[in-house]
CHARMM-style PDB file with segment names, atoms N, HN, CA, C and O in Angstrom:
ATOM      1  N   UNK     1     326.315 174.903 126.196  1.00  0.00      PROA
ATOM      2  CA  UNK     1     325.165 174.978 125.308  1.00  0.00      PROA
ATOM      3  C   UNK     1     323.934 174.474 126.069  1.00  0.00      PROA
ATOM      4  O   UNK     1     324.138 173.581 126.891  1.00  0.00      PROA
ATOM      5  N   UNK     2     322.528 174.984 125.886  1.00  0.00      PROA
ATOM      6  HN  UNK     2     322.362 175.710 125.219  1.00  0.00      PROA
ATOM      7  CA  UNK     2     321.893 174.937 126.816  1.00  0.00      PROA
ATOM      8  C   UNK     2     321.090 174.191 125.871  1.00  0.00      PROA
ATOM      9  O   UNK     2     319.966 174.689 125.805  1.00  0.00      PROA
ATOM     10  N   UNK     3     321.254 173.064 125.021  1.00  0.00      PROA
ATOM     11  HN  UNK     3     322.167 172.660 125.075  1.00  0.00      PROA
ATOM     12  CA  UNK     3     320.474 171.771 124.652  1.00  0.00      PROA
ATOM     13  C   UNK     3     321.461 171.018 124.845  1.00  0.00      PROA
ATOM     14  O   UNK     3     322.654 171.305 124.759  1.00  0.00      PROA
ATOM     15  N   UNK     4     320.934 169.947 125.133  1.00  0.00      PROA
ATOM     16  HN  UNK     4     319.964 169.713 125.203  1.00  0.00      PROA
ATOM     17  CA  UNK     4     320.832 168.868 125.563  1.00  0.00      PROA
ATOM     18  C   UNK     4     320.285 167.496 124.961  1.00  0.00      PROA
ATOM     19  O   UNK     4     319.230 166.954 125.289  1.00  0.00      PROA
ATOM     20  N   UNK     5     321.096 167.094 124.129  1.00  0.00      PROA
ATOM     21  HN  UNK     5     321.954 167.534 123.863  1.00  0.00      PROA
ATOM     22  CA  UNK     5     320.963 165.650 123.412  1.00  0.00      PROA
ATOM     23  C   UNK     5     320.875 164.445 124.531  1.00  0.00      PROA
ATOM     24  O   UNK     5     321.640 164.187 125.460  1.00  0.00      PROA
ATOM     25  N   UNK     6     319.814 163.885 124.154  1.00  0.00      PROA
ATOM     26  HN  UNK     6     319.193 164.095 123.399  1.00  0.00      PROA
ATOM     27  CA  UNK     6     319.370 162.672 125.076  1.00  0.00      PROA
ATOM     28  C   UNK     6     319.208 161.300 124.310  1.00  0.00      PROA
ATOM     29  O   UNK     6     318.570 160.338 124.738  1.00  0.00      PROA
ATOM     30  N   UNK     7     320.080 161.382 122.766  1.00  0.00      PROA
ATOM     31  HN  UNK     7     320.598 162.164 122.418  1.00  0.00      PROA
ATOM     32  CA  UNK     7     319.818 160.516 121.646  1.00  0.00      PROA
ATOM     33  C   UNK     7     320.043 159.035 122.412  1.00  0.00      PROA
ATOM     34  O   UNK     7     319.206 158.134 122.458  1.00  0.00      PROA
ATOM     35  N   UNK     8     321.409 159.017 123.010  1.00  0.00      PROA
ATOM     36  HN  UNK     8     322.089 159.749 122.973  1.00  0.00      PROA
ATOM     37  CA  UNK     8     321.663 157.374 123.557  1.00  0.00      PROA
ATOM     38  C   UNK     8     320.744 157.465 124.649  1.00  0.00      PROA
ATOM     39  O   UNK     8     320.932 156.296 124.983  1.00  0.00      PROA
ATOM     40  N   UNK     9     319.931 157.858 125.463  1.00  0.00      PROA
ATOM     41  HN  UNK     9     319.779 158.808 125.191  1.00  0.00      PROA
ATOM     42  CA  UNK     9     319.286 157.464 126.335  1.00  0.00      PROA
ATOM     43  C   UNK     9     318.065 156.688 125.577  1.00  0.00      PROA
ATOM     44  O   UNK     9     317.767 155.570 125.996  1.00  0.00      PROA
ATOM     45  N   UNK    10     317.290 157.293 124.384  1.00  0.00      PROA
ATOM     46  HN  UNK    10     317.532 158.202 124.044  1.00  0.00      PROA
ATOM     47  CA  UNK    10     316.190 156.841 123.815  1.00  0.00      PROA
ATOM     48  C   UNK    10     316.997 154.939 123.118  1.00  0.00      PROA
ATOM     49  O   UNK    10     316.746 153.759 123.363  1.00  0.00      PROA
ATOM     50  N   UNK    11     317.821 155.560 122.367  1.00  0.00      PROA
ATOM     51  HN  UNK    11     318.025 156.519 122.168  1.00  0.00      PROA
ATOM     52  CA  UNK    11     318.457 154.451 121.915  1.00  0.00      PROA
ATOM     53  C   UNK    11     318.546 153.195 122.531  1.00  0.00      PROA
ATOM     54  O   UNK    11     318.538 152.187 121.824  1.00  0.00      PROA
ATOM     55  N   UNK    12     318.651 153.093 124.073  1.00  0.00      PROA
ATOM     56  HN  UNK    12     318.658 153.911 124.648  1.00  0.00      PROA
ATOM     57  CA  UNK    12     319.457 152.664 124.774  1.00  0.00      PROA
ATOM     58  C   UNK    12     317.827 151.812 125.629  1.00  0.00      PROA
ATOM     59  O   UNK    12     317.688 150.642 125.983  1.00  0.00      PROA
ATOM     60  N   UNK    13     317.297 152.441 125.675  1.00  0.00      PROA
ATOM     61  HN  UNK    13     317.411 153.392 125.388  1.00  0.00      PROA
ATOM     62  CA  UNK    13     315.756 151.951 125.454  1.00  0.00      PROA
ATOM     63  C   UNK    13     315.120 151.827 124.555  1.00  0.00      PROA
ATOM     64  O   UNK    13     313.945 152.185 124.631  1.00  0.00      PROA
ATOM     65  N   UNK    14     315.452 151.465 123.765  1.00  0.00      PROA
ATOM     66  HN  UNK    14     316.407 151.174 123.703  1.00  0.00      PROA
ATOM     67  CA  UNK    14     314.547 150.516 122.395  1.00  0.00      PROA
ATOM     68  C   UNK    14     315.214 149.546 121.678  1.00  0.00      PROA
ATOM     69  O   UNK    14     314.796 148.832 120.767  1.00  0.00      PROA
ATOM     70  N   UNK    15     317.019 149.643 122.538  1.00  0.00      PROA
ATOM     71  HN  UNK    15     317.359 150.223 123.279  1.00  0.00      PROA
ATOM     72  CA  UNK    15     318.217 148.728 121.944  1.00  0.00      PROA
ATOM     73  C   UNK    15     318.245 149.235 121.040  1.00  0.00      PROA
ATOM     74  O   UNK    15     317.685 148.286 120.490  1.00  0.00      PROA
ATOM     75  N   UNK    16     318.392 149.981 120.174  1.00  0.00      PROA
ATOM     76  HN  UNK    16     318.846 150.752 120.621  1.00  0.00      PROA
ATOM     77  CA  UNK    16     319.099 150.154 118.919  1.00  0.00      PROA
ATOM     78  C   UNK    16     320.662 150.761 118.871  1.00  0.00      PROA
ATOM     79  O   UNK    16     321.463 151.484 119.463  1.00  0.00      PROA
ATOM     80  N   UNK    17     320.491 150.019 117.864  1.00  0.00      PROA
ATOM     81  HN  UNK    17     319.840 149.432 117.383  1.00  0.00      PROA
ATOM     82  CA  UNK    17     322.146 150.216 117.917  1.00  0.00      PROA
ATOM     83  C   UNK    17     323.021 151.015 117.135  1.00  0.00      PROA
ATOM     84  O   UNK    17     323.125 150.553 115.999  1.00  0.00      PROA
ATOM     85  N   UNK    18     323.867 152.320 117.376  1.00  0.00      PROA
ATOM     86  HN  UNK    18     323.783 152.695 118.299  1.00  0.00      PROA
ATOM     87  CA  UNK    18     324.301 153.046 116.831  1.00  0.00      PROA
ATOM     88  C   UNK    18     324.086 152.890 114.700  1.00  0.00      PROA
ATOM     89  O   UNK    18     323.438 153.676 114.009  1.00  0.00      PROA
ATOM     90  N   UNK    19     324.885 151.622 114.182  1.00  0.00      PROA
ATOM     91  HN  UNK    19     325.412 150.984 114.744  1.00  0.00      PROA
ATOM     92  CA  UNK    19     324.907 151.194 113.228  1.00  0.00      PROA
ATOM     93  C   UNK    19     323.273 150.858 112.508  1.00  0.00      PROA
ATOM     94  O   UNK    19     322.918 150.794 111.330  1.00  0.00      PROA
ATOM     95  N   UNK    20     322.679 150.724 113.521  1.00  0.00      PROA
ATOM     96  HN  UNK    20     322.967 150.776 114.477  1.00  0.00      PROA
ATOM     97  CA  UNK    20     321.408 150.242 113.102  1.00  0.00      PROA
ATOM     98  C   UNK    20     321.173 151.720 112.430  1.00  0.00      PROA
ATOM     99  O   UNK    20     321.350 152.065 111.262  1.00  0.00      PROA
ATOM    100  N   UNK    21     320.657 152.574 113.701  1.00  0.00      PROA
ATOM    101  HN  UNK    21     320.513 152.294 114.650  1.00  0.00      PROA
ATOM    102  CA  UNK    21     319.829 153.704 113.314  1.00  0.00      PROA
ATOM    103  C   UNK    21     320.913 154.384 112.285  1.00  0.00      PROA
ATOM    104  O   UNK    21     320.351 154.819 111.280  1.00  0.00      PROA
ATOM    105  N   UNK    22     321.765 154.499 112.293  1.00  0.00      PROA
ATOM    106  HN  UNK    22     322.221 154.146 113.110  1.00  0.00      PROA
ATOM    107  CA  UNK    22     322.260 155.702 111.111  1.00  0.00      PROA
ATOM    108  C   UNK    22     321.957 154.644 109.831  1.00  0.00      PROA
ATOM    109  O   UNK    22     321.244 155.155 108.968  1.00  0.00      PROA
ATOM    110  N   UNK    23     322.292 153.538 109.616  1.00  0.00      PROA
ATOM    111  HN  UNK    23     322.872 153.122 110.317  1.00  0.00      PROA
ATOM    112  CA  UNK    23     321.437 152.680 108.151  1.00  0.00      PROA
ATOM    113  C   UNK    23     320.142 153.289 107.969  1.00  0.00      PROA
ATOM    114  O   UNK    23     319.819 153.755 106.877  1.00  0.00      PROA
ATOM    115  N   UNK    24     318.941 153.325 109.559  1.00  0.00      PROA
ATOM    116  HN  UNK    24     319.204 152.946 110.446  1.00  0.00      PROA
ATOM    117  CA  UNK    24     317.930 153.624 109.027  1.00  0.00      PROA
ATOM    118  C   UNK    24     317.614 154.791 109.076  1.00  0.00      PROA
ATOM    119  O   UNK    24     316.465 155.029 108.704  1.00  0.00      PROA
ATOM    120  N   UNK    25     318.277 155.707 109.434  1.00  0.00      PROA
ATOM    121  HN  UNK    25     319.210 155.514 109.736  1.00  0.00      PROA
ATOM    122  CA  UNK    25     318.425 157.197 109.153  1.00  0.00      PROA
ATOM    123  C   UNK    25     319.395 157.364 107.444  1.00  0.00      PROA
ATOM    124  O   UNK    25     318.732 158.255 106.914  1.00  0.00      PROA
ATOM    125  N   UNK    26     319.712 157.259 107.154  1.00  0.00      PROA
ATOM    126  HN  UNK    26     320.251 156.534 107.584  1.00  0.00      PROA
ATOM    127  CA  UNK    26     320.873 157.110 106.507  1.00  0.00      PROA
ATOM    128  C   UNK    26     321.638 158.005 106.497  1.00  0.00      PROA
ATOM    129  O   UNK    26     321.875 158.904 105.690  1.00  0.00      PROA
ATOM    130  N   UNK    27     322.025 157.729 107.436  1.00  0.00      PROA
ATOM    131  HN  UNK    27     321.832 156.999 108.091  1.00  0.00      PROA
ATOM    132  CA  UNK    27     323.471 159.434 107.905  1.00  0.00      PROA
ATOM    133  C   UNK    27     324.438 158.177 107.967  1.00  0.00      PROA
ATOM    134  O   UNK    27     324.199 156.982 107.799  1.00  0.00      PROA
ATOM    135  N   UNK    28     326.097 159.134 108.386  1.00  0.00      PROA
ATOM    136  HN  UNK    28     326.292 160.106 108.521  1.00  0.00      PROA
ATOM    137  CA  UNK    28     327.105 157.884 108.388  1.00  0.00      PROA
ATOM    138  C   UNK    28     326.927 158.151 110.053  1.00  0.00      PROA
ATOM    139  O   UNK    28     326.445 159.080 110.701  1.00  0.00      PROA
ATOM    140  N   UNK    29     327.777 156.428 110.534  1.00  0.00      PROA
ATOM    141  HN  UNK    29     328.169 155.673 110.007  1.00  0.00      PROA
ATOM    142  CA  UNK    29     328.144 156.085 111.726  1.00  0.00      PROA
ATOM    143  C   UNK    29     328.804 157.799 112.343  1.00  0.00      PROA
ATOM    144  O   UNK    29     327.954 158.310 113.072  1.00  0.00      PROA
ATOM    145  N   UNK    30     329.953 158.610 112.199  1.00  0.00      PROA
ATOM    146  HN  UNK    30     330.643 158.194 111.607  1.00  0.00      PROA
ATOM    147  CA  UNK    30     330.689 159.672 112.286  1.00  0.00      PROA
ATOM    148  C   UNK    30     329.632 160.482 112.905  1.00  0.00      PROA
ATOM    149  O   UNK    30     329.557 160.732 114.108  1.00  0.00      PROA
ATOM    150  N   UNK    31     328.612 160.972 111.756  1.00  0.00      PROA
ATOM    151  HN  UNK    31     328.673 160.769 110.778  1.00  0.00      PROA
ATOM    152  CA  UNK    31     327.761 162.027 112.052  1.00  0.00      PROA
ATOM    153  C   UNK    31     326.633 161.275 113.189  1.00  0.00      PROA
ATOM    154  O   UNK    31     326.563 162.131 114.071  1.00  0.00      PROA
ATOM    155  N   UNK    32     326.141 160.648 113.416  1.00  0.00      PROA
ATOM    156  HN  UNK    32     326.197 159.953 112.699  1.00  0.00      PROA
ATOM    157  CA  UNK    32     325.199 160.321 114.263  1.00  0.00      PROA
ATOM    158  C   UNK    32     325.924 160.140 115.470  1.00  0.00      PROA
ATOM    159  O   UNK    32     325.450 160.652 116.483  1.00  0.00      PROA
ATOM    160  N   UNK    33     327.121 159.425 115.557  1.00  0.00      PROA
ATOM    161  HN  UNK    33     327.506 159.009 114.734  1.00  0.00      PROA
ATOM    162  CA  UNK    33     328.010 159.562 116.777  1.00  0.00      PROA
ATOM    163  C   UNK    33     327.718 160.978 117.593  1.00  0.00      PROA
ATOM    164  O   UNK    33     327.292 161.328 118.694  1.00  0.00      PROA
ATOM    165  N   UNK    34     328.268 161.641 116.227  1.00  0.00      PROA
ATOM    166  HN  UNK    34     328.614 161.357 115.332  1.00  0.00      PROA
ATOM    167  CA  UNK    34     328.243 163.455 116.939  1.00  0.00      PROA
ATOM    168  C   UNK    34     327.720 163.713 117.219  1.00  0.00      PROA
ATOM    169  O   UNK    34     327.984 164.375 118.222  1.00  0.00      PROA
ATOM    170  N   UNK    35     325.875 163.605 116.737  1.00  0.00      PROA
ATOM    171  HN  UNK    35     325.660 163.067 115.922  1.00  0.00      PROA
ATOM    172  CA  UNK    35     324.571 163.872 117.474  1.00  0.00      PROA
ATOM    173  C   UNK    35     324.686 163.043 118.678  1.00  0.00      PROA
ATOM    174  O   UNK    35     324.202 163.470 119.726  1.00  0.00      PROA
ATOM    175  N   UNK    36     325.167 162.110 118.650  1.00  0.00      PROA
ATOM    176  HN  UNK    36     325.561 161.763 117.799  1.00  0.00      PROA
ATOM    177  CA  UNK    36     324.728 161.055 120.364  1.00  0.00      PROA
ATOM    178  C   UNK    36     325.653 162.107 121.380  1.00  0.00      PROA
ATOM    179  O   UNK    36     325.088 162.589 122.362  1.00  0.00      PROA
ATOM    180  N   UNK    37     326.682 162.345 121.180  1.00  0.00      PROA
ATOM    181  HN  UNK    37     327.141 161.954 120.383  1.00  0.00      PROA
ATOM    182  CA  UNK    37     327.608 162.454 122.386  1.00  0.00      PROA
ATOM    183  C   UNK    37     327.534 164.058 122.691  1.00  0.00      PROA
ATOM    184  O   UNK    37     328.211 164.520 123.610  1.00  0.00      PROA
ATOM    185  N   UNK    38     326.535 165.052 121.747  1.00  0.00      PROA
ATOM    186  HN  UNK    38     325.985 164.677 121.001  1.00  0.00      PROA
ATOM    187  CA  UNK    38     326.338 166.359 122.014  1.00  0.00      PROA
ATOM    188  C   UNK    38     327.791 166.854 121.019  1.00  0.00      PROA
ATOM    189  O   UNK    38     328.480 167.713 121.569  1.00  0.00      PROA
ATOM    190  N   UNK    39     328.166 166.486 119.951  1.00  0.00      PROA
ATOM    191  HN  UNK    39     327.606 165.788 119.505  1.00  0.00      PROA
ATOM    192  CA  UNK    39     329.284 167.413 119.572  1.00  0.00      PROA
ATOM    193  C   UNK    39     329.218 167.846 118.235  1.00  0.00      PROA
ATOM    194  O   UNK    39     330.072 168.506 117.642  1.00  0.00      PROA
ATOM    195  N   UNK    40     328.394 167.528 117.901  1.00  0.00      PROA
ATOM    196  HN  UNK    40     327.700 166.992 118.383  1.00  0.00      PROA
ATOM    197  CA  UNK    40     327.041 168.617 116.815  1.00  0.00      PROA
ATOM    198  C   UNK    40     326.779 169.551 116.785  1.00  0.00      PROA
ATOM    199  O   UNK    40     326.359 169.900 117.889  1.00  0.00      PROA
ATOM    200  N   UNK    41     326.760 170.406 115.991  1.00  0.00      PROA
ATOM    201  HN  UNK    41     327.101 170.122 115.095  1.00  0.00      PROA
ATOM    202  CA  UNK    41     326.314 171.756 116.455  1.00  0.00      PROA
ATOM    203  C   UNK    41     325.148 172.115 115.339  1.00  0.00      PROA
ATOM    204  O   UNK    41     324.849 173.303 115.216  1.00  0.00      PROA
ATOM    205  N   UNK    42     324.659 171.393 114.742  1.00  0.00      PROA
ATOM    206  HN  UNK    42     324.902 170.428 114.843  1.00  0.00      PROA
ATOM    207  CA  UNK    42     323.402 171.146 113.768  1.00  0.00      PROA
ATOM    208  C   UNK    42     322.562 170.093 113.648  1.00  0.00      PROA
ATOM    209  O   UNK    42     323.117 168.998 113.564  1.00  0.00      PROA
ATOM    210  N   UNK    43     321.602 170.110 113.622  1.00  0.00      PROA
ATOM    211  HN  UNK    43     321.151 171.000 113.690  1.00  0.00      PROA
ATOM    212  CA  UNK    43     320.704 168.732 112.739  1.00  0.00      PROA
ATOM    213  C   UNK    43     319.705 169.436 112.178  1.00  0.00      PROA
ATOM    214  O   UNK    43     319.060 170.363 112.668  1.00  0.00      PROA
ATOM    215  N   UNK    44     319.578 168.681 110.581  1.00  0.00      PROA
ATOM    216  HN  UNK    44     320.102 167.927 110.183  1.00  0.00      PROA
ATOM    217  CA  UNK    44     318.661 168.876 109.508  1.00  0.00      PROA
ATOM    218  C   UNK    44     316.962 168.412 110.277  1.00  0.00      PROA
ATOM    219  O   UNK    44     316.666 167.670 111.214  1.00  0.00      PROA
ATOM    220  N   UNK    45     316.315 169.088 109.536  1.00  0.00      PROA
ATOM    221  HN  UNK    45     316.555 169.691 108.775  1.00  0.00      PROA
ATOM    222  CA  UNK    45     314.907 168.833 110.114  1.00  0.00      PROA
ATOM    223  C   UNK    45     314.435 167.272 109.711  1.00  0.00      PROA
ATOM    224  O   UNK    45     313.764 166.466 110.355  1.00  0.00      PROA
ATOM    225  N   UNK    46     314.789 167.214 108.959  1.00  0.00      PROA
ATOM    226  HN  UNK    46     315.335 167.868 108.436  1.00  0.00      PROA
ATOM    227  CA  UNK    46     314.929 165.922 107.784  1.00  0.00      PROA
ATOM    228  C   UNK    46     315.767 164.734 108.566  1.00  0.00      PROA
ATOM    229  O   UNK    46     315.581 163.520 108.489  1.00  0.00      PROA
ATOM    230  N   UNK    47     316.493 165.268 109.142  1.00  0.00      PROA
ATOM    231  HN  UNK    47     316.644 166.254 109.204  1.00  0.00      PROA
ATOM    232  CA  UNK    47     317.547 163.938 110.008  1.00  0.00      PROA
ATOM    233  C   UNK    47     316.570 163.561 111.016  1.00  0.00      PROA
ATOM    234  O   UNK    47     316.111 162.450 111.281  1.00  0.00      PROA
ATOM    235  N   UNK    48     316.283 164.985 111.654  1.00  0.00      PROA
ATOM    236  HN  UNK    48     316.655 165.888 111.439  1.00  0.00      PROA
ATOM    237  CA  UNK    48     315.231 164.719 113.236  1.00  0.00      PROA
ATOM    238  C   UNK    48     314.123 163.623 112.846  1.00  0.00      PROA
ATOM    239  O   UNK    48     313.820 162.498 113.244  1.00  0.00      PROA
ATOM    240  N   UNK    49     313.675 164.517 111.873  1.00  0.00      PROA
ATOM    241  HN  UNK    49     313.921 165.431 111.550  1.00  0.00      PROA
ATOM    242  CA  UNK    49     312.461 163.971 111.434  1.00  0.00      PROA
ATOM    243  C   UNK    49     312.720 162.141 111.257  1.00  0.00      PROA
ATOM    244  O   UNK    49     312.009 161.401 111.938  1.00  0.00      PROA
ATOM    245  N   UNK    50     313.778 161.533 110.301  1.00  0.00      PROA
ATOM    246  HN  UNK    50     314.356 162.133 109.749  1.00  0.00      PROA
ATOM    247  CA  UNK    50     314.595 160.368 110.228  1.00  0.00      PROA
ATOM    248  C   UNK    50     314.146 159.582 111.640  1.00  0.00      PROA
ATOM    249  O   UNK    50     313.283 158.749 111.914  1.00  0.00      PROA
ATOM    250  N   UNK    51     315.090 160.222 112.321  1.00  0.00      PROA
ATOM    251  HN  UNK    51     315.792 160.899 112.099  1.00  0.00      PROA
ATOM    252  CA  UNK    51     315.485 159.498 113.689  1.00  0.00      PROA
ATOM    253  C   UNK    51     314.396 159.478 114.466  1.00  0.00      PROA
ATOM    254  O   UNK    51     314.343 158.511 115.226  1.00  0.00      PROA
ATOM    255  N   UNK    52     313.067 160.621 114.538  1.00  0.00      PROA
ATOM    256  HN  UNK    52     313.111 161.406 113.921  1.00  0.00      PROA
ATOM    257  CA  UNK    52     312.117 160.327 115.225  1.00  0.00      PROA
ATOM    258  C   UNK    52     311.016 158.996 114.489  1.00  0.00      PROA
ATOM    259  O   UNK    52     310.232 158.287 115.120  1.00  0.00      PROA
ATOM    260  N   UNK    53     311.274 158.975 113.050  1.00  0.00      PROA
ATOM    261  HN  UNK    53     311.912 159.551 112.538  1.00  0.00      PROA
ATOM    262  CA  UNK    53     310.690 157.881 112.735  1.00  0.00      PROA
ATOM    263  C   UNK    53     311.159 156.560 113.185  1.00  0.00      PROA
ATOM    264  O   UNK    53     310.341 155.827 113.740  1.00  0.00      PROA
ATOM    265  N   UNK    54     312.178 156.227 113.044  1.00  0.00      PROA
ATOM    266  HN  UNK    54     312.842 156.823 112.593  1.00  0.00      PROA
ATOM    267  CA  UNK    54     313.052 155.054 112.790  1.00  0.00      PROA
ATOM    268  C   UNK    54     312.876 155.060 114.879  1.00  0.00      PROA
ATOM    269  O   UNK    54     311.942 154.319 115.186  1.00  0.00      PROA
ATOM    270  N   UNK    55     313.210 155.377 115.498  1.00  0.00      PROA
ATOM    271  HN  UNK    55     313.968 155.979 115.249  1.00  0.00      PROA
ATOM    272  CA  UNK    55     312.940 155.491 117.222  1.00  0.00      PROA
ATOM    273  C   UNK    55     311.709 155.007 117.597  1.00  0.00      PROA
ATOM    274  O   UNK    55     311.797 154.112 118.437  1.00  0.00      PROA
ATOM    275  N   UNK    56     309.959 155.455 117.071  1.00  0.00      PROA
ATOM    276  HN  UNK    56     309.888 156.182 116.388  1.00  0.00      PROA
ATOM    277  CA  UNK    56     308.919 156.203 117.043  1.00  0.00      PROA
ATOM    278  C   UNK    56     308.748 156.685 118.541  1.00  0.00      PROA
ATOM    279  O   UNK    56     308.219 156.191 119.537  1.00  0.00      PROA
ATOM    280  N   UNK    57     309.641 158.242 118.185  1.00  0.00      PROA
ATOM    281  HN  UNK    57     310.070 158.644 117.376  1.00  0.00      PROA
ATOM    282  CA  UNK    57     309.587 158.437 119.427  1.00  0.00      PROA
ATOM    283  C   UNK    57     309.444 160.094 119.194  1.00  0.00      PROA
ATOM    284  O   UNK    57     309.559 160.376 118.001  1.00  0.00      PROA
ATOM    285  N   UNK    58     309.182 161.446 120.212  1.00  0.00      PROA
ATOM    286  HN  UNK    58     309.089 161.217 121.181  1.00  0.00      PROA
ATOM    287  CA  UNK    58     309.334 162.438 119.279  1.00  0.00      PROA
ATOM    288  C   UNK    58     310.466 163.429 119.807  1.00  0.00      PROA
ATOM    289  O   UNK    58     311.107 163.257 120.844  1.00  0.00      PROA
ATOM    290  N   UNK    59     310.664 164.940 118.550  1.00  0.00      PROA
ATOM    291  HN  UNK    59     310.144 165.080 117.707  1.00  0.00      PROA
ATOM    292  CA  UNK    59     311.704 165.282 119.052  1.00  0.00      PROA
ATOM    293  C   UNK    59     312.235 165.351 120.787  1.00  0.00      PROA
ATOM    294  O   UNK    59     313.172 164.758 121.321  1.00  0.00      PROA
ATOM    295  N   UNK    60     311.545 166.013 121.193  1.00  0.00      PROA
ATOM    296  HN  UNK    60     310.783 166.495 120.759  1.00  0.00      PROA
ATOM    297  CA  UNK    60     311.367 166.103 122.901  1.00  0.00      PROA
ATOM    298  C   UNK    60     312.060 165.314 123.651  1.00  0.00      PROA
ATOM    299  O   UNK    60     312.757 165.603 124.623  1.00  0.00      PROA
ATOM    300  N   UNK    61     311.739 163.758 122.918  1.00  0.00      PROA
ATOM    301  HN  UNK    61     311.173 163.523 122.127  1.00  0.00      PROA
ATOM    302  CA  UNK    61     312.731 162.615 123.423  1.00  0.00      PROA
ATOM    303  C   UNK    61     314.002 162.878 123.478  1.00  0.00      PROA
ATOM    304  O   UNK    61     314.596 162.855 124.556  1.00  0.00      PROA
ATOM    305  N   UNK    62     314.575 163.150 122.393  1.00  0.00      PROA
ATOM    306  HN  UNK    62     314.092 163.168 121.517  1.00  0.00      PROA
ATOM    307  CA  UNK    62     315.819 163.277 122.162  1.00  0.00      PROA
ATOM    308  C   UNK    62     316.687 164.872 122.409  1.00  0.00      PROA
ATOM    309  O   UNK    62     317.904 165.056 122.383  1.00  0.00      PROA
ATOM    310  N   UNK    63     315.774 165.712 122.607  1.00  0.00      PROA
ATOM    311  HN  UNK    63     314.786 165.562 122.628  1.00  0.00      PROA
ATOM    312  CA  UNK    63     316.329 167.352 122.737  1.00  0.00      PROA
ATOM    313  C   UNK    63     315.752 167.664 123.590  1.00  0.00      PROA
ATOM    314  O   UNK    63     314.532 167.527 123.508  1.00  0.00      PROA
ATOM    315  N   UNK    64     316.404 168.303 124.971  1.00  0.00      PROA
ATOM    316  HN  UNK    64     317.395 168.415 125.038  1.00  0.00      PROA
ATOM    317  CA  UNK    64     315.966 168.697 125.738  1.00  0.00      PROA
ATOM    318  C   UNK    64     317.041 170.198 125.755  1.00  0.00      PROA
ATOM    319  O   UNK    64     318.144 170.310 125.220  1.00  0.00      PROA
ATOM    320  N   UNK    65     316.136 171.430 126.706  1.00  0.00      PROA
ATOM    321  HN  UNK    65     315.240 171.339 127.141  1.00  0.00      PROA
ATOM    322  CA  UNK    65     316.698 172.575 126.529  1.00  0.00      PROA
ATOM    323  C   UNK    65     316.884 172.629 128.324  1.00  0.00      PROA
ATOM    324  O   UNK    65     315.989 172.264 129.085  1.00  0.00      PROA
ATOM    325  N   UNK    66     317.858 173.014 128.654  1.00  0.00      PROA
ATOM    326  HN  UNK    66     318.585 173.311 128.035  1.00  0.00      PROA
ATOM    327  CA  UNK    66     318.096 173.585 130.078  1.00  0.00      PROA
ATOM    328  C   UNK    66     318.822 175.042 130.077  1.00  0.00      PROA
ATOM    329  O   UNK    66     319.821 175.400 129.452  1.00  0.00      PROA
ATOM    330  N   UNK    67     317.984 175.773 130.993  1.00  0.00      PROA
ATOM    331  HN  UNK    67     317.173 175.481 131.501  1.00  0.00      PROA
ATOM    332  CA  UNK    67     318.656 177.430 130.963  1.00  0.00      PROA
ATOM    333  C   UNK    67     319.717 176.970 131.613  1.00  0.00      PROA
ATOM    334  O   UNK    67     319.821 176.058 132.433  1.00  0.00      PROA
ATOM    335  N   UNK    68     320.619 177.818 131.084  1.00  0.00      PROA
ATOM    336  HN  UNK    68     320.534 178.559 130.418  1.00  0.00      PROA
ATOM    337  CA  UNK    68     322.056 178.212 131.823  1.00  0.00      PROA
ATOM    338  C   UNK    68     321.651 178.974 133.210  1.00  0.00      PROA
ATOM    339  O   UNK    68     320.563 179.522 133.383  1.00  0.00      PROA
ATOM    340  N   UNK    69     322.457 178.933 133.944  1.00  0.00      PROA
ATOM    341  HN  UNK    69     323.342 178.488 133.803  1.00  0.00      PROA
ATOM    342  CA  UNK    69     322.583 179.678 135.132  1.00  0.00      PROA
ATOM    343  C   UNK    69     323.351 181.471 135.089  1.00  0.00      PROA
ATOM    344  OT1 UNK    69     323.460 182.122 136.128  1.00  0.00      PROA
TER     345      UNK     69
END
């Protein structure tokens, strides 16, 4: 898949902590896992939107697109 989740990198620079952000997202621990580790195959605009608040950081941070070869 030619996106590219970069969620724990942002995370990981601002310390937050898995448990934290899905409280302040309010998704469960499960589903935000799945967004961190790329094994998602959706997010609501409404979640992004969530997580870019609660981060203040923007989508870009967290989604990056690389062409396939």
């Amino acid at each position: 898949m030619p996106i590219i989740v970069r969620l724990d990198r942002v995370m990981a620079d601002r310390k937050v902590s898995l448990k934290d952000l899905a409280d302040d997202v309010g998704i469960s621990n499960v589903n935000l896992s799945k967004l961190k580790t790329g094994k998602a195959v959706a997010i609501r605009f409404s979640t992004l939107d969530a997580i870019c608040e609660a981060l203040d950081c923007q989508p870009g941070d967290i989604l990056e697109y690389e062409k396939e070869e």
